[in-house]
C-alpha positions as CSV (number, residue, x, y, z in Angstrom):
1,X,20.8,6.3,8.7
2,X,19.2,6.4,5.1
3,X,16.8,8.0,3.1
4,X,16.8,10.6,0.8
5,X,16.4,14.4,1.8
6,X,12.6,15.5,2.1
7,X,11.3,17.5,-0.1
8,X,8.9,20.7,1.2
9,X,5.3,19.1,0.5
10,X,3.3,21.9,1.0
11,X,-0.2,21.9,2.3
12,X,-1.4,18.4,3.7
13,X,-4.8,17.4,4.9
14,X,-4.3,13.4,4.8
15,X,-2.1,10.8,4.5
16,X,-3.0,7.4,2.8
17,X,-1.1,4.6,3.6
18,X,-0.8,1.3,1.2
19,X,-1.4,-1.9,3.4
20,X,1.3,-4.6,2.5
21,X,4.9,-3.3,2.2
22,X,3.8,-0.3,4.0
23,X,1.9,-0.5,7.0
24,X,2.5,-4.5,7.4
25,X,5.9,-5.9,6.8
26,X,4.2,-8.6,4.5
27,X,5.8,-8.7,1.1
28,X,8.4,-11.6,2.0
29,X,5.1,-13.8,3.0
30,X,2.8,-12.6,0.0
31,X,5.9,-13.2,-2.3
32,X,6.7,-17.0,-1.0
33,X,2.8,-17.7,-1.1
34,X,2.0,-16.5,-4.7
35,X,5.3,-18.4,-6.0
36,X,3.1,-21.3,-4.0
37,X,0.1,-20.5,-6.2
38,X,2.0,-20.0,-9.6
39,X,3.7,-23.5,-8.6
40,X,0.8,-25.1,-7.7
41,X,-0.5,-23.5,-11.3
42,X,2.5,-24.7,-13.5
43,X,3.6,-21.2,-13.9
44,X,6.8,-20.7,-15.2
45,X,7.3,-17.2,-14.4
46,X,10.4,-16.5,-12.2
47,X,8.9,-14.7,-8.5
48,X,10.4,-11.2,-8.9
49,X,9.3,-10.8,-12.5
50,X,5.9,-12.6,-11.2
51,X,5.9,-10.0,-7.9
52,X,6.6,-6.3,-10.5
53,X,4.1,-7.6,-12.8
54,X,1.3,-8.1,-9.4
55,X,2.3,-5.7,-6.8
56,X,-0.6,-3.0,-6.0
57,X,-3.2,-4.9,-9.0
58,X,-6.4,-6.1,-7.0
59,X,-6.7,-10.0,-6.4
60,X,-8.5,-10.5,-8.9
61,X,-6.5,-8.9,-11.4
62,X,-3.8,-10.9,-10.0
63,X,-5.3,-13.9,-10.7
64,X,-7.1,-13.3,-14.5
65,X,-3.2,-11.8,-15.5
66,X,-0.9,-15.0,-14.4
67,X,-3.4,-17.7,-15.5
68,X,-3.9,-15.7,-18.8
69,X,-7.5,-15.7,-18.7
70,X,-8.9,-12.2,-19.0
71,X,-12.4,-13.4,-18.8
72,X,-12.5,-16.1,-16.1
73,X,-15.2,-15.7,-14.0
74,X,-15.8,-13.9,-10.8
75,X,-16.4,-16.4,-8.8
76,X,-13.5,-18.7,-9.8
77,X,-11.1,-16.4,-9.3
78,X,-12.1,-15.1,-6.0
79,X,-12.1,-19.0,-4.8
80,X,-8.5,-19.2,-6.2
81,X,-7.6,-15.7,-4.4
82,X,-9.2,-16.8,-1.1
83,X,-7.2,-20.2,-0.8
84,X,-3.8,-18.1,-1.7
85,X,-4.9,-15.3,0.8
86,X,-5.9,-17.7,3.3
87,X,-2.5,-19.3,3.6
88,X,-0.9,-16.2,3.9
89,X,-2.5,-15.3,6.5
90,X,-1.9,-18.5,7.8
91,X,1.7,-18.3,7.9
92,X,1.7,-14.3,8.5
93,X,-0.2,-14.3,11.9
94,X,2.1,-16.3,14.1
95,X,4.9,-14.0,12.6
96,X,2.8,-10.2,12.2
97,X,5.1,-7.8,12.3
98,X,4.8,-3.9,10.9
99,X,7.1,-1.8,9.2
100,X,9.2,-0.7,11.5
101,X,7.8,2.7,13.0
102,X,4.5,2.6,11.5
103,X,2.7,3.1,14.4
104,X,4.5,5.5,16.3
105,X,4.0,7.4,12.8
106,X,0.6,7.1,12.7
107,X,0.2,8.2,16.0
108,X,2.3,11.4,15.3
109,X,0.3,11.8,12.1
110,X,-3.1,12.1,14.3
111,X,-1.6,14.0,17.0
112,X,-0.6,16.8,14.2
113,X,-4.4,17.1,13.2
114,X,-3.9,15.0,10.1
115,X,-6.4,12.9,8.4
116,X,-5.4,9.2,7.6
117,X,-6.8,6.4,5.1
118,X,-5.6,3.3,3.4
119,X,-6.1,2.9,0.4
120,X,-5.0,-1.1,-0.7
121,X,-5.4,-3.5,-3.6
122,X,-5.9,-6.0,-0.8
123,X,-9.5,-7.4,0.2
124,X,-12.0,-7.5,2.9
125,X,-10.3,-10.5,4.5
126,X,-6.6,-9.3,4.5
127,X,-7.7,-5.5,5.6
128,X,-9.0,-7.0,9.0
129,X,-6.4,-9.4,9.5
130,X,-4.0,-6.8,9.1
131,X,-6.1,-3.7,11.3
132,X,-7.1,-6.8,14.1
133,X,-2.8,-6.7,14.7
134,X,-2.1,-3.2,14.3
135,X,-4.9,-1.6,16.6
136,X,-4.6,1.8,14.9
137,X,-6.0,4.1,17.4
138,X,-8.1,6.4,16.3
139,X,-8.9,3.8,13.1
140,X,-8.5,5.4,9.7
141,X,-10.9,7.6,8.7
142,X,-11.3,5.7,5.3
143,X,-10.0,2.6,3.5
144,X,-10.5,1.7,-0.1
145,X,-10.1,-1.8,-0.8
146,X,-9.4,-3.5,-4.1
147,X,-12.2,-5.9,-3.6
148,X,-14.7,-2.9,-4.2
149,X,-14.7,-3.1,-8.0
150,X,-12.1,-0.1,-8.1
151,X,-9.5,-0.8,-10.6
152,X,-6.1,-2.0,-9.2
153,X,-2.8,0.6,-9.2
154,X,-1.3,2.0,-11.0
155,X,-5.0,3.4,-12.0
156,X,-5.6,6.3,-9.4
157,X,-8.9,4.4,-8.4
158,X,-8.0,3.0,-5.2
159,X,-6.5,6.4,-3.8
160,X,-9.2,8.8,-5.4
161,X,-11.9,6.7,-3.7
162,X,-10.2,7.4,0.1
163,X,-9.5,11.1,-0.5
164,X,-13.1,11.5,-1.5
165,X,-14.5,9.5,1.9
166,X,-12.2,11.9,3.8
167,X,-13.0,15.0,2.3
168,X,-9.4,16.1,1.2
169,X,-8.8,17.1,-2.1
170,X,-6.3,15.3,-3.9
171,X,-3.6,18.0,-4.3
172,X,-3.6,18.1,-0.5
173,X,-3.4,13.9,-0.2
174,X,0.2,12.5,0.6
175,X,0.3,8.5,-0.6
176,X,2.8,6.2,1.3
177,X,4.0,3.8,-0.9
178,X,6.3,0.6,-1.3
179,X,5.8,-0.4,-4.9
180,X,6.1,1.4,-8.0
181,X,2.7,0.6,-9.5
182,X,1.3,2.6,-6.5
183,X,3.9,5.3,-7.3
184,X,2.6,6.2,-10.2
185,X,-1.1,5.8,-9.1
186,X,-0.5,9.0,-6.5
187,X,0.8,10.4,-9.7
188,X,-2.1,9.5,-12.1
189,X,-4.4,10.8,-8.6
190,X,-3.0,14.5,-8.5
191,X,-1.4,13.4,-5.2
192,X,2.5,13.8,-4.0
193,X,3.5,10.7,-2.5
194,X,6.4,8.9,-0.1
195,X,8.5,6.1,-1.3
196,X,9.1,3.1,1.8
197,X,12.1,0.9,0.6
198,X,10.9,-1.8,2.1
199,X,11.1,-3.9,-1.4
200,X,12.3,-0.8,-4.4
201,X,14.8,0.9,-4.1
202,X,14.7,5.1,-4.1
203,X,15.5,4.8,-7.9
204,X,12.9,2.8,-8.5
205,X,10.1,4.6,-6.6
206,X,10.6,7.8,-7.7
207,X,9.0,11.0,-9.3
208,X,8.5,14.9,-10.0
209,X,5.4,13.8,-7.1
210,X,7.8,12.5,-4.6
211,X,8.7,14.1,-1.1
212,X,11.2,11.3,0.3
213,X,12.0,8.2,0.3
214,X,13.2,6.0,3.4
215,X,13.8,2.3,4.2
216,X,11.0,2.6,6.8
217,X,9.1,5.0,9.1
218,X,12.0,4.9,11.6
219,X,13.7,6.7,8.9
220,X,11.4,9.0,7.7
221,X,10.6,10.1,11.4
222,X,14.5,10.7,11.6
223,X,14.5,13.1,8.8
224,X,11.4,15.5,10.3
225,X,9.3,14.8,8.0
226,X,6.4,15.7,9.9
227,X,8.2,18.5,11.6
228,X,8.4,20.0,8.1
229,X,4.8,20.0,7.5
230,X,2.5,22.5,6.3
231,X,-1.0,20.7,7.9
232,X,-4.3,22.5,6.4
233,X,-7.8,21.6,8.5
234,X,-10.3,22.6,6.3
């Protein structure tokens, strides 16, 4: 057992989940495969400081902040993302897993009449790598990606842009979240938000905005969570 208590969190209309940390049990691939990049790179930076300074920033961002060129061009740095991203999900696929309990959450989050989105600084490419594994049935009603020209987390950008394709109003969004940067972009979004420890600890993801934390959705489905819901329709 773990976790932290739940909080009440009022009147919900959607969930939006982050992709990697969150949904997909990723992080420990994405981590060894940008330490690959910065290597190949001559970066210097040591991999966790390398991982707080990235974690939830669109690819591009990613890419313009550790080669310290603001202004490289577009399509340079989407070549250089799409050769990192590609071996990820080279070495990811064989080995896919989820976070534990993601999808038997997700399918008690539609079967309460809750609206669900995913909102990720991740890109076309990694989105339906990652949805071709996890076969969310029903799909998500709405994903913003961070290859979209929205502005990576911890701007609000990412999450504002999926309440808006469901229809929910922010206050009444819930965020699911793995990293601090995207802590603090449900914050910056008007939106309360749940902290997975699958890389931060509940110290380190947390906030006025947040309900619970829990090492994964095995957890947070232990605690009832959803039980404690109060699920608006309209």
């Amino acid at each position: 057992m773990g976790g932290s208590e739940p909080r009440a969190a009022g009147s919900v209309g959607a969930f939006i989940f982050d992709m990697d940390g969150t949904m997909v049990d990723s992080m420990p691939t994405h981590t060894s495969t940008w330490g690959d990049f910065a290597r190949k790179h001559g970066l210097t930076m040591p991999i966790d400081e390398l991982m707080r300074r990235t974690t939830g920033r669109t690819g591009m961002e990613c890419v313009r902040l550790l080669l310290e060129q603001p202004d490289m061009p577009d399509a340079q740095a989407w070549d250089l993302l799409f050769e990192k991203e590609q071996l990820y999900r080279n070495i990811f696929g064989p080995v896919f897993a989820e976070v534990k309990g993601f999808s038997q959450f997700y399918a008690a989050t539609r079967a309460q009449g809750l609206k669900a989105g995913v909102g990720t600084a991740g890109d076309i490419h990694n989105v339906e790598f990652a949805l071709s594994h996890l076969k969310m049935n029903p799909p998500p009603d709405a994903i913003a990606r961070g290859d979209e020209g929205l502005s990576g987390k911890p701007t609000p950008a990412i999450f504002l842009a999926v309440a808006q394709r469901m229809g929910v109003a922010p206050e009444h969004c819930v965020v699911f979240e793995d990293a601090p940067f995207g802590i603090e972009a449900a914050r910056r979004a008007g939106m309360r938000a749940v902290g997975i420890g699958t890389s931060y600890s509940a110290a380190e993801l947390a906030g006025p905005h947040v309900l619970a934390w829990a090492r994964n959705f095995d957890e947070l489905m232990e605690s009832n969570f959803l039980e404690n819901l109060h699920v608006v329709t309209s």
